[in-house]
Structures are given as structure tokens and as C-alpha cells.
N, C-alpha and C positions, 0 to 999 in steps of 0.2 A: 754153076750156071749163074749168071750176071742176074742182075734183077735192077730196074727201070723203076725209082722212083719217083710218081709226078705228083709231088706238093698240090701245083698249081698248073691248070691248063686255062687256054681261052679257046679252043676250037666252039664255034659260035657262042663266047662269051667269055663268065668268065666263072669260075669253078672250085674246089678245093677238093681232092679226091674222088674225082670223076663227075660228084656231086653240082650243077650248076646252080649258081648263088646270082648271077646277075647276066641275064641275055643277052641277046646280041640285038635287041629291040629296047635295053636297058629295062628292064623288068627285073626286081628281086624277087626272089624266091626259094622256099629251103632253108630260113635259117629261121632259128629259135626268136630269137630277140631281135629287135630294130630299133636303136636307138637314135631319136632326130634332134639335130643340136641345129641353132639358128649361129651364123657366126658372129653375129651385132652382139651377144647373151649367150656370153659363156657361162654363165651361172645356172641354165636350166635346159631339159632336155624334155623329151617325149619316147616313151617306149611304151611298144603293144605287148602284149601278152595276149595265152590263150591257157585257159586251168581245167579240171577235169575232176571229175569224185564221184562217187557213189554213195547212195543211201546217205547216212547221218555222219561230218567227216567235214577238215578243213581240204578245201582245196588247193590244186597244188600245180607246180608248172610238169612235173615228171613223176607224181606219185610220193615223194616225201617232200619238196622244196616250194615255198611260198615264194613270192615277190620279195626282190631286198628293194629297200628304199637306202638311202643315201642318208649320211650323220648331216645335220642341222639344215634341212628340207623343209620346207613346206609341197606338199603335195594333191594334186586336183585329178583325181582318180575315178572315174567312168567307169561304173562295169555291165555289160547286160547276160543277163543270166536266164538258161533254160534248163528247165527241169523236165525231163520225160519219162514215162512207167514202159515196163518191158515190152507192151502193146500197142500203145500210142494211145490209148485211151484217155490218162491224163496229163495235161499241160500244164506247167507256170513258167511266166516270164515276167523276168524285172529287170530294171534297172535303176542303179543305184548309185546316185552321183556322192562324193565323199571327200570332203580337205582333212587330208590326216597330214600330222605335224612329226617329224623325226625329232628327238633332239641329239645333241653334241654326242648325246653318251649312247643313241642306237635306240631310245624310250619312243613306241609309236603310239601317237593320240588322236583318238577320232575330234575334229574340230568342230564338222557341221555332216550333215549327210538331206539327203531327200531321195526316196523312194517312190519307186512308180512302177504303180503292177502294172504290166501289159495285156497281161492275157493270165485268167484263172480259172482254169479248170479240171479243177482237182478232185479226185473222184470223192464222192462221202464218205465221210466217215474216216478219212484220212486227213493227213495236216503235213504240208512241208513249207519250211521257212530257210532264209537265206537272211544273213546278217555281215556286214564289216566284220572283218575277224583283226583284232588289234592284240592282243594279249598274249603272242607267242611270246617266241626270243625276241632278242632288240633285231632293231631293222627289220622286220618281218612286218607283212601285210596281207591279207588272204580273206574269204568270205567262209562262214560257218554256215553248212548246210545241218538241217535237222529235217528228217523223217518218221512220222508219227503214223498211227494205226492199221501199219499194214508191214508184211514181209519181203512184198515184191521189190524190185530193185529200181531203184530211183537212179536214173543218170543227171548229171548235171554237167553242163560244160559254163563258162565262161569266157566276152571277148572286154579284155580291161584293158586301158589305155590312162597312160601313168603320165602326167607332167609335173616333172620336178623342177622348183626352184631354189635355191641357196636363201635360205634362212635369216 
């Protein structure tokens, strides 16, 4: 029997695998990555992210993979970060603004950062902290969570938004 493969549809919009990526009211939606390039500046871009972890643990876009940053970048990276306990009893939120440097050879450098707790309430006698995480592989970027004095399980997500320019 025949079989009907459709790559691409636009029945109210437009799609890849039944999946719709762009409306028919021009709305994206569905896709992982969004990268915004200006056409005056070719040299830099804008991408969102959205990372995910548990308890003490670098976060990740899918469970093993961090942010690539681009070879000889400078980069101005936004992230606000929420931490929540299995119950909702305790809260942390930040955000953490960050110019990390790529260089040539893939080497990522925190340049400057500033943090701003938003909201902290974290039960006693417990401690979780969130940091820049710079020190994987080359090109890598991601935030180091840590969970201290308890077992329960800490969720963290992250919304980062990446602007890179050419170095």
C-alpha cells in the first residue's frame, strides 16, 4: 500500500509533520530554538532557551545538552531562574544577568554577571544556590544548581535568552 509523505503542510499555517510551527495569524509556536537575526548586523543574533534540572546538577536544554555559544562571541545572556520543593512550600527566584566571552578556540569566560534574587523562601535549614556554569566543554554555557540540607527534590527550570555578537 502507498503511503503519503508530508514533509510540509500549510492547512491554517504552516507545519513540519503535522506539527504547526507558524499560524495562520503568524504566531510561532513548537519549536525548540528561535533564533532573531537583525538584517543591518549580521554579525549577532538573539536566541531563547528554556533548561530544566533537578536537585544539585547543571542544567540542560534536554537532559544532557547545555547552550552552544558560537567561536569568538561575546555574549549578553539573561536568565531567570525558579526553584520549587515537591510541595510548593519553598520558592527561589533569580535572575542573572551575564557577558560571557567565547573564544576562537570554543574557551567560555564569565566576563561580568549581576544577580538579583527575586523572591526567597527557602525553607530552614536548607540552602539552594544557582550560579553561571562556564567550565564544561568548549562552547558550552549553563547554570550550576546546588541543593543543600534536605532530600526532597528541588525542580528548577530556566527562561535564558542569549545575544550573541562576533567578537
Amino acid at each position: 500500500m502507498a503511503t503519503t509523505i508530508k514533509t510540509f503542510n500549510s492547512e491554517g499555517g504552516f507545519g513540519i509533520n503535522q506539527t504547526t510551527l507558524v499560524t495562520n495569524s503568524l504566531d510561532v509556536q513548537n519549536v525548540n530554538t528561535f533564533t532573531l537575526k537583525n538584517s543591518n548586523y549580521s554579525d549577532a543574533n538573539k536566541r531563547d532557551f528554556i533548561l530544566r534540572g533537578l536537585n544539585t546538577t547543571v542544567l540542560t536544554l534536554d537532559g544532557t545538552v547545555p547552550i552552544t555559544l558560537a567561536s569568538g562571541t561575546v555574549n549578553f545572556i539573561t536568565g531567570y531562574l525558579l526553584a520549587v520543593n515537591s510541595d510548593g512550600s519553598g520558592l527561589y527566584s533569580v535572575k542573572i544577568d551575564s557577558t560571557v566571552s567565547c573564544s576562537a578556540a570554543g574557551a567560555v569566560s564569565s566576563l561580568s554577571e549581576l544577580i538579583t534574587v527575586i523572591k526567597d523562601s527557602i525553607p530552614s535549614g536548607q540552602t539552594w544556590t544557582v550560579a553561571s556554569y562556564t567550565s564544561g566543554q568548549s562552547h558550552q554555557f549553563s547554570y550550576n544548581t546546588v541543593r543543600g540540607g534536605t532530600t526532597e527534590t528541588i525542580k528548577w527550570i530556566a527562561n535564558v535568552q542569549v545575544v550573541s555578537v562576533v567578537w
